[in-house]
RODOTI-873114 format. One record per residue: x, y, z of N, C-alpha, C in turn; residue in one letter. Coordinates in steps of 0.05 Angstrom, whole numbers, padded with zeros to 5 digits, always signed. Layout:
N
XYZXYZXYZA
...
***
This chain:
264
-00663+00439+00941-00650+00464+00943-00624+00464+00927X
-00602+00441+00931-00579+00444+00915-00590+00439+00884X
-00612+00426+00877-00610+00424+00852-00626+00455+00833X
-00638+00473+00856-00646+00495+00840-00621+00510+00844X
-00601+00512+00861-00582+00535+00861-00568+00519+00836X
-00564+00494+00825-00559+00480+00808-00563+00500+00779X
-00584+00498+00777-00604+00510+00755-00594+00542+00752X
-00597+00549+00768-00586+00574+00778-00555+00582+00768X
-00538+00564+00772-00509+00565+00769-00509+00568+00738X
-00522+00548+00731-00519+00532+00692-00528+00564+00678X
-00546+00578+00696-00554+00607+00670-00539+00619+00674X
-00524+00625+00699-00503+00648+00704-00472+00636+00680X
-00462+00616+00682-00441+00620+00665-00445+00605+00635X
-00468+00588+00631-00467+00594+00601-00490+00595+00590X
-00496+00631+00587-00510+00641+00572-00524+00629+00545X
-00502+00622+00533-00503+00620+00499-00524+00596+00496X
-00518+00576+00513-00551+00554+00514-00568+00561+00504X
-00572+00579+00522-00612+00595+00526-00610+00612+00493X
-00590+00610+00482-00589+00641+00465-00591+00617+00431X
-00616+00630+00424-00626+00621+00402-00612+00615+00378X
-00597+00632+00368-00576+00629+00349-00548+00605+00349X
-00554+00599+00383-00536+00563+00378-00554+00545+00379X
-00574+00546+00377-00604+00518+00374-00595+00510+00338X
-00577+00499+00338-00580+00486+00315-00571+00453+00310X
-00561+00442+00290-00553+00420+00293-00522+00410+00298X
-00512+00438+00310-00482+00441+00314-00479+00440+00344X
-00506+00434+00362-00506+00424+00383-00511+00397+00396X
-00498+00373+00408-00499+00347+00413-00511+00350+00443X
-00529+00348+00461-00541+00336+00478-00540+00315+00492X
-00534+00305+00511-00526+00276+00521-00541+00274+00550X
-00565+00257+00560-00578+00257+00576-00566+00231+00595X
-00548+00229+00618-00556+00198+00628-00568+00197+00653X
-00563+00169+00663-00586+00166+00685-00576+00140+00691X
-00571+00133+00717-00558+00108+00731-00555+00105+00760X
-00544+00089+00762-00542+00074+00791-00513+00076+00806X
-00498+00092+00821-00475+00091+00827-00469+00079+00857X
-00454+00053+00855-00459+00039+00886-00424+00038+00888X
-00421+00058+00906-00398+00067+00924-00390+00057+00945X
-00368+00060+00960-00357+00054+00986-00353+00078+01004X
-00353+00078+01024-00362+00090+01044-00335+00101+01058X
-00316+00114+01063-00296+00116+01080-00286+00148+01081X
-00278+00155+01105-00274+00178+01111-00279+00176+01151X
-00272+00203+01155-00281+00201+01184-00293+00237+01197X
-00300+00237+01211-00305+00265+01235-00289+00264+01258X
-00270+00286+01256-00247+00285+01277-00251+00317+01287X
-00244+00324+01315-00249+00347+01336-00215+00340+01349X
-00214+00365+01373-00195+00358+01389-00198+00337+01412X
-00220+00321+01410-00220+00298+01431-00221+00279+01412X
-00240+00277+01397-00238+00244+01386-00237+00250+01355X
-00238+00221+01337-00241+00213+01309-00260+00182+01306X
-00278+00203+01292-00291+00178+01289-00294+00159+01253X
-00282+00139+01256-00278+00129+01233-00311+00124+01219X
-00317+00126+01198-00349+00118+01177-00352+00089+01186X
-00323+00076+01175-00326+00052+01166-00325+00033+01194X
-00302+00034+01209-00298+00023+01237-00310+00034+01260X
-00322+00054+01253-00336+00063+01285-00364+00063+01273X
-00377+00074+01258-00399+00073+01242-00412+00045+01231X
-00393+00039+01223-00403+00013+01207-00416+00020+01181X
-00403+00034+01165-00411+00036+01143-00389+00032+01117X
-00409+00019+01102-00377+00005+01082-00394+00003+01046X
-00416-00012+01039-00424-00008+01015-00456+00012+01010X
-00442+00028+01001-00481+00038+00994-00487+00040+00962X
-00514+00054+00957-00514+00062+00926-00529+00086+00922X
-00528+00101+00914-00533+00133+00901-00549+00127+00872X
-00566+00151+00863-00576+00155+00840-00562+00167+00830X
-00552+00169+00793-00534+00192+00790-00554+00208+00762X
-00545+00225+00750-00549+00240+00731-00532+00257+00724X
-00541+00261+00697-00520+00282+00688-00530+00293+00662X
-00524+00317+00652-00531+00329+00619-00502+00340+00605X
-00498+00334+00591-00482+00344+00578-00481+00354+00550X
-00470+00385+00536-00483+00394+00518-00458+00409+00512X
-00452+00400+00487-00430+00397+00470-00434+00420+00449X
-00417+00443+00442-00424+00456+00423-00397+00466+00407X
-00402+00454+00391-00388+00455+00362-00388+00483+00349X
-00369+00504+00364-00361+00535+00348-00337+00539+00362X
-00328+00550+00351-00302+00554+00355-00304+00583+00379X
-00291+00580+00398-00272+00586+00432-00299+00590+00440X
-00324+00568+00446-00341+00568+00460-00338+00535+00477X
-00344+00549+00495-00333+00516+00513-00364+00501+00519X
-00353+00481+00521-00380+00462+00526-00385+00453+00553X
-00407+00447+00562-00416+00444+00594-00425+00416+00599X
-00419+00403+00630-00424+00392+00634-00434+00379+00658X
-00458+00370+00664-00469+00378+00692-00478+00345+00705X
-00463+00346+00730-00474+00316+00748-00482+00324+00765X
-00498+00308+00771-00512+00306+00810-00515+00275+00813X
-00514+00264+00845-00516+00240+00853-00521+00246+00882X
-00542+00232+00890-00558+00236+00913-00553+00209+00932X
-00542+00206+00946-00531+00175+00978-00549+00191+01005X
-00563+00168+00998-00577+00169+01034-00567+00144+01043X
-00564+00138+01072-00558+00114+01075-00559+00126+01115X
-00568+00100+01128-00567+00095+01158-00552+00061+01173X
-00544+00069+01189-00530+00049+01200-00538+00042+01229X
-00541+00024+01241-00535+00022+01283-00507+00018+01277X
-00495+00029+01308-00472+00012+01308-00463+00016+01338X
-00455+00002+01345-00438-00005+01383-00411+00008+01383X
-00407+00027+01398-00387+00038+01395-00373+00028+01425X
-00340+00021+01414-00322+00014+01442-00314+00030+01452X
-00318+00055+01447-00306+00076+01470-00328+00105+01464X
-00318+00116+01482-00341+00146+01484-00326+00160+01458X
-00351+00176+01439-00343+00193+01419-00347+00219+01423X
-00344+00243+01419-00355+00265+01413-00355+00267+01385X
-00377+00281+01379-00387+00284+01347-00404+00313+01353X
-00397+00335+01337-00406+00358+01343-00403+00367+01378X
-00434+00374+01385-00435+00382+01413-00444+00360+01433X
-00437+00331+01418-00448+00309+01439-00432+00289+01444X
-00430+00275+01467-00420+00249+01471-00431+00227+01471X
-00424+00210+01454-00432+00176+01453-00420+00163+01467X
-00441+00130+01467-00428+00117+01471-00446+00085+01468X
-00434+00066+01466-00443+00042+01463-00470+00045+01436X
-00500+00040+01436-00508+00046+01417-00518+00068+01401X
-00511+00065+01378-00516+00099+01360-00530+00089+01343X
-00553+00102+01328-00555+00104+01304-00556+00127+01293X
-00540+00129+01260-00528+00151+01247-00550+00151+01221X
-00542+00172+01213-00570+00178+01176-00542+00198+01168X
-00535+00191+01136-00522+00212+01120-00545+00218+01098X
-00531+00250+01091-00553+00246+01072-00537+00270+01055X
-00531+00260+01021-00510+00275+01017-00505+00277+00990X
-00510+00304+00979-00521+00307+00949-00490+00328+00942X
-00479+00323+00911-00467+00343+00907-00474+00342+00880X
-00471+00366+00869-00468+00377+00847-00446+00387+00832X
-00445+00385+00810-00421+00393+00791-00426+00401+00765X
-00420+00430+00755-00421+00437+00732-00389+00446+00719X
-00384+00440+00702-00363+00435+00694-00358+00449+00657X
-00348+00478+00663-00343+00483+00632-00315+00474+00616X
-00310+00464+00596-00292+00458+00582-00289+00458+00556X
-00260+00466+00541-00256+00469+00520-00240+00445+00516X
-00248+00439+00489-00244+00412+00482-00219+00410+00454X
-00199+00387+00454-00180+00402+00432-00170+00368+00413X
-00184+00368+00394-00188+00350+00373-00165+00339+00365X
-00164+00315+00361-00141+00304+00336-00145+00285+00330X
-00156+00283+00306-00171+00262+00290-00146+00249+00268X
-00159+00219+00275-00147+00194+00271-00145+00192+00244X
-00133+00163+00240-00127+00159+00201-00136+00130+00202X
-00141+00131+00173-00141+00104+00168-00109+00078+00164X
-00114+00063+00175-00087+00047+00168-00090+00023+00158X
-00064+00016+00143-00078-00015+00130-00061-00038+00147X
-00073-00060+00151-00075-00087+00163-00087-00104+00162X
-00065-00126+00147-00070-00151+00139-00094-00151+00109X
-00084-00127+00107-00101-00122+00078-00132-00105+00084X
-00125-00096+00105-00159-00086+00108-00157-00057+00118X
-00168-00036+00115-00169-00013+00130-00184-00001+00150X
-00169+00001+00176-00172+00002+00199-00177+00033+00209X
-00199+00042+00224-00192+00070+00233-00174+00076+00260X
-00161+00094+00264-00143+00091+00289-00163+00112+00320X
-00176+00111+00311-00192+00121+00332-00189+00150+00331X
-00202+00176+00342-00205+00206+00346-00193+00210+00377X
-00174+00221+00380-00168+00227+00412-00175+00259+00413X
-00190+00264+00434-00198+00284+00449-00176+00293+00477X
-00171+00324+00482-00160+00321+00502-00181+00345+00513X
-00191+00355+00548-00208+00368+00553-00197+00394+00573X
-00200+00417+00577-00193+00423+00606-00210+00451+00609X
-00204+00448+00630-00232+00473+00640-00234+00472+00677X
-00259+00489+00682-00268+00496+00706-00293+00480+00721X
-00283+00472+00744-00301+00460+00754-00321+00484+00782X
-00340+00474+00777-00358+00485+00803-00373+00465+00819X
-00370+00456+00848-00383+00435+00860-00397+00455+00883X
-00423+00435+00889-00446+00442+00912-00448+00417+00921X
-00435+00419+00948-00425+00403+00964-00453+00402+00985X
-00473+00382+00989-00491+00385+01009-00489+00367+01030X
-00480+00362+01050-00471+00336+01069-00478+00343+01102X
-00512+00315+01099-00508+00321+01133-00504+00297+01152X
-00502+00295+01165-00492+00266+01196-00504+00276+01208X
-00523+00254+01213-00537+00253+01255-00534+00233+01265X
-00519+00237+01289-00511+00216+01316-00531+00215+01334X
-00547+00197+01330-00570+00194+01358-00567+00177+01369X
-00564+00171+01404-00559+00154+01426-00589+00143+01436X
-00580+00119+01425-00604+00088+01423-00601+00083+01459X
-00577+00092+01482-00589+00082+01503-00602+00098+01525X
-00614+00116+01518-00629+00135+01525-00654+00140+01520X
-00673+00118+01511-00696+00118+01498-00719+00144+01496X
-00719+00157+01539-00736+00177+01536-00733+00201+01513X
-00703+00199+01506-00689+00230+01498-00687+00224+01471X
-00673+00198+01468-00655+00190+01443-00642+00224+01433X
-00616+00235+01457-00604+00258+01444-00588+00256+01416X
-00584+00275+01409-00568+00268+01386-00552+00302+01363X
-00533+00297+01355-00518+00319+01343-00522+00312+01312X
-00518+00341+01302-00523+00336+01273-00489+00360+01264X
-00483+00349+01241-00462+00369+01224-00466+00369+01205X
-00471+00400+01190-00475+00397+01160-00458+00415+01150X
-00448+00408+01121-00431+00417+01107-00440+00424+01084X
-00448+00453+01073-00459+00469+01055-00433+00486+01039X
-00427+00472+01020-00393+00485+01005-00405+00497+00986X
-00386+00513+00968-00377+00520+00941-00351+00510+00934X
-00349+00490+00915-00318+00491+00915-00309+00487+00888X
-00287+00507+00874-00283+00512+00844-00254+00499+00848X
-00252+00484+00822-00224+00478+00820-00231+00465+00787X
-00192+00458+00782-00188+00454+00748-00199+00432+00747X
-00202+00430+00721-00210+00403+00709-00204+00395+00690X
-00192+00371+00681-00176+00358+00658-00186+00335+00649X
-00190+00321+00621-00202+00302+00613-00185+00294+00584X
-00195+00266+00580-00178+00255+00556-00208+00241+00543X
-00217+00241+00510-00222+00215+00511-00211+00205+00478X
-00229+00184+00472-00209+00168+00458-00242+00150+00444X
-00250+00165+00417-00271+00150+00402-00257+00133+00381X
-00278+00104+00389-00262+00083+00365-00290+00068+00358X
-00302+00075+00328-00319+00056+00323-00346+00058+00341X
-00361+00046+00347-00378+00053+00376-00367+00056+00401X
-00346+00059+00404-00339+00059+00430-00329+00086+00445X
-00328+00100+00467-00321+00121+00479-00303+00114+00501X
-00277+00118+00501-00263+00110+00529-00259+00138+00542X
-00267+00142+00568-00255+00180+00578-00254+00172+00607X
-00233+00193+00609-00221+00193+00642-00228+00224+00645X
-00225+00234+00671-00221+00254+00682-00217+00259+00710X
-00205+00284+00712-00207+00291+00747-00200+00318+00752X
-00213+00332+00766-00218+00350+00785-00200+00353+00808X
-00182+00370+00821-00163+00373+00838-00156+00397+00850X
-00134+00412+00864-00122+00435+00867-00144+00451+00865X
-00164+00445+00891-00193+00466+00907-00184+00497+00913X
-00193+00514+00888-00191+00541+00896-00206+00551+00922X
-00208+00532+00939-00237+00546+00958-00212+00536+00990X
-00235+00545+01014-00228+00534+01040-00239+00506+01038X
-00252+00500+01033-00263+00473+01034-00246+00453+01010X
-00231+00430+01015-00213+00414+00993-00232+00387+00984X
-00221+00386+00956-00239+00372+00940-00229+00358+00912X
-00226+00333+00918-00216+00304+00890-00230+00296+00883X
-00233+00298+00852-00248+00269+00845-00244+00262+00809X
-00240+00234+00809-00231+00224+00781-00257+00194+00772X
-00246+00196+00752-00271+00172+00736-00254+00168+00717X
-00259+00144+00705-00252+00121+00689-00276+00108+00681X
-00282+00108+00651-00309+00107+00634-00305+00089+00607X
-00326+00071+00599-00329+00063+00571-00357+00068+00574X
-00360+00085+00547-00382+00072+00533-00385+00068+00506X
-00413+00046+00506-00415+00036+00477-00450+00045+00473X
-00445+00052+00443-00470+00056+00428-00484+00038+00428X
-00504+00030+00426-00523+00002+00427-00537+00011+00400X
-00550+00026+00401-00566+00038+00375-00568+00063+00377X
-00570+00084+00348-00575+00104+00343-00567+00124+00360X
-00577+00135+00383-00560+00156+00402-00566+00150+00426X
-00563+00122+00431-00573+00106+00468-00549+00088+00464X
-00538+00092+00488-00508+00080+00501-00512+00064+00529X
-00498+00046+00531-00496+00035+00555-00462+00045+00575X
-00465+00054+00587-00444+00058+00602-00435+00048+00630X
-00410+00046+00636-00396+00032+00658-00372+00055+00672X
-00375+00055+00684-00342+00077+00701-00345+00071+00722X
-00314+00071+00735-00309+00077+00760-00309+00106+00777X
-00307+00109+00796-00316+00142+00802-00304+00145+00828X
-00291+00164+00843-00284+00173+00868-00288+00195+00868X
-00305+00207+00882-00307+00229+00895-00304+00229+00934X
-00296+00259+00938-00281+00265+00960-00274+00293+00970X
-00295+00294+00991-00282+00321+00999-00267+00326+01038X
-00264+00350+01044-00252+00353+01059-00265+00390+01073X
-00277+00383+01093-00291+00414+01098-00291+00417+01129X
-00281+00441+01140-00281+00442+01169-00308+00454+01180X
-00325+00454+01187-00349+00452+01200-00349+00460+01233X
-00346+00480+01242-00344+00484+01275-00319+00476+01286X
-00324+00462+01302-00305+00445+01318-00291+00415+01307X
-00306+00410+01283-00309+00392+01268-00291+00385+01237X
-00276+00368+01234-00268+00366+01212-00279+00345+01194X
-00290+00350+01174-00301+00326+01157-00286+00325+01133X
-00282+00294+01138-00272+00279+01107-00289+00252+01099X
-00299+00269+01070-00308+00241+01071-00312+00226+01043X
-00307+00209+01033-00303+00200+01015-00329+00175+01003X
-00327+00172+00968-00344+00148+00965-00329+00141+00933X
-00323+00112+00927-00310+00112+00907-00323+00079+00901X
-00334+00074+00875-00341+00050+00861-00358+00054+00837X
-00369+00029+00829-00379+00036+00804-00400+00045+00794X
-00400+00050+00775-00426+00073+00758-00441+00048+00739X
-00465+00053+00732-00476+00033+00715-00489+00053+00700X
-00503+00058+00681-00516+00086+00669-00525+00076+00640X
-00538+00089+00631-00554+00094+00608-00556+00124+00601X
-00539+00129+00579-00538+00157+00556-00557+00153+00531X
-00563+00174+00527-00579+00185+00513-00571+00200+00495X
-00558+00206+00473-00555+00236+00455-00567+00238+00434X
-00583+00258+00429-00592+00281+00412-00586+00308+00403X
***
């Protein structure tokens, strides 16, 4: 479902894709595909309890699938798009030392939990050039690299659910579920910095136009291997913050990205 409203989002704000007269070779393509294994921390807090992920849950390393397209177009005051998703399922047991409420239920002693928790991000930005020189050293000529700086609009589809089911109740095994279904738009800023085969880029997302609050930054190399296939590495935090009923959720995942790009 989030990845067709996905689909859905990408036609509504940039048109010009689908529109035949930019199909040329003034458009760059970038396909990747990877493994992102994150850390787990955040909590679900009400007016009786808080329950920590990591210390009440027991949850601390997992790993997500990620993807992303990105499609670069070279004309002048047309911004370029860029679209991720990364999918974390993950379950835990865990013994809890005191009674919890979570949604409309009370725990206690053994639980087992299931997250399951997809977001999406499409991201338009205009991009603003300043290309490098050559310099001489030690008798040889060196390029100083192309710095890029980026900024633009972000749009996230936040899909996040938790179920608490009570392991000492076997007939029943009751159990509460909370899910968190967002929209959440906010700025977005980026740097990068081409040298030779190499790509260094940061970015981050901040200051949530929405009810629902929402961070997230990355730290990236990549290197060309051959022709238009890259190996890539980044760090990544994402993070949100959404009130849900009676319920406050925060919840966070931040580690590294492993990936393989593609451009055409």
């Amino acid at each position: 479902m989030i990845m067709l409203r996905l689909f859905l989002l990408v036609l509504m704000i940039n048109p010009l894709v689908a529109n035949e007269d930019f199909l040329s070779d003034k458009i760059i393509t970038k396909v990747e595909a990877g493994l992102f294994l994150p850390k787990i921390s955040g909590s679900v807090s009400n007016v009786a309890d808080e329950g920590d992920f990591e210390k009440d849950f027991t949850y601390m390393d997992s790993s997500a699938t990620y993807l992303s397209l990105e499609i670069l177009l070279d004309y002048d005051y047309v911004p370029n798009l860029d679209i991720s998703y990364f999918n974390l399922q993950d379950s835990q047991h865990a013994t809890l030392d005191r009674n919890l409420t979570v949604a409309d239920g009370t725990f206690g002693s053994d639980v087992a939990t299931v997250i399951d928790y997809q977001i999406a991000t499409a991201t338009l930005f205009q991009d603003f050039k300043i290309k490098g020189d050559y310099i001489s050293l030690f008798g040889s000529g060196l390029y100083s690299g192309d710095l890029e700086f980026d900024i633009g609009m972000s749009t996230k589809l936040v899909s996040w659910n938790f179920e608490v089911r009570d392991l000492t109740l076997p007939a029943t095994n009751p159990s509460s579920w909370i899910h968190v279904d967002q929209l959440i738009v906010l700025p977005y800023l980026g740097v990068k910095y081409y040298l030779y085969d190499f790509l260094l880029h940061a970015d981050v997302n901040a200051l949530s136009f929405s009810d629902a609050k929402s961070i997230s930054y990355e730290a990236a190399i990549d290197y060309r291997v051959v022709g238009g296939v890259y190996l890539s590495a980044a760090y990544l935090h994402e993070e949100f913050k959404a009130d849900e009923e009676d319920d406050t959720v925060t919840f966070g995942t931040s580690g590294y990205r492993l990936s393989f790009k593609y451009a055409f």
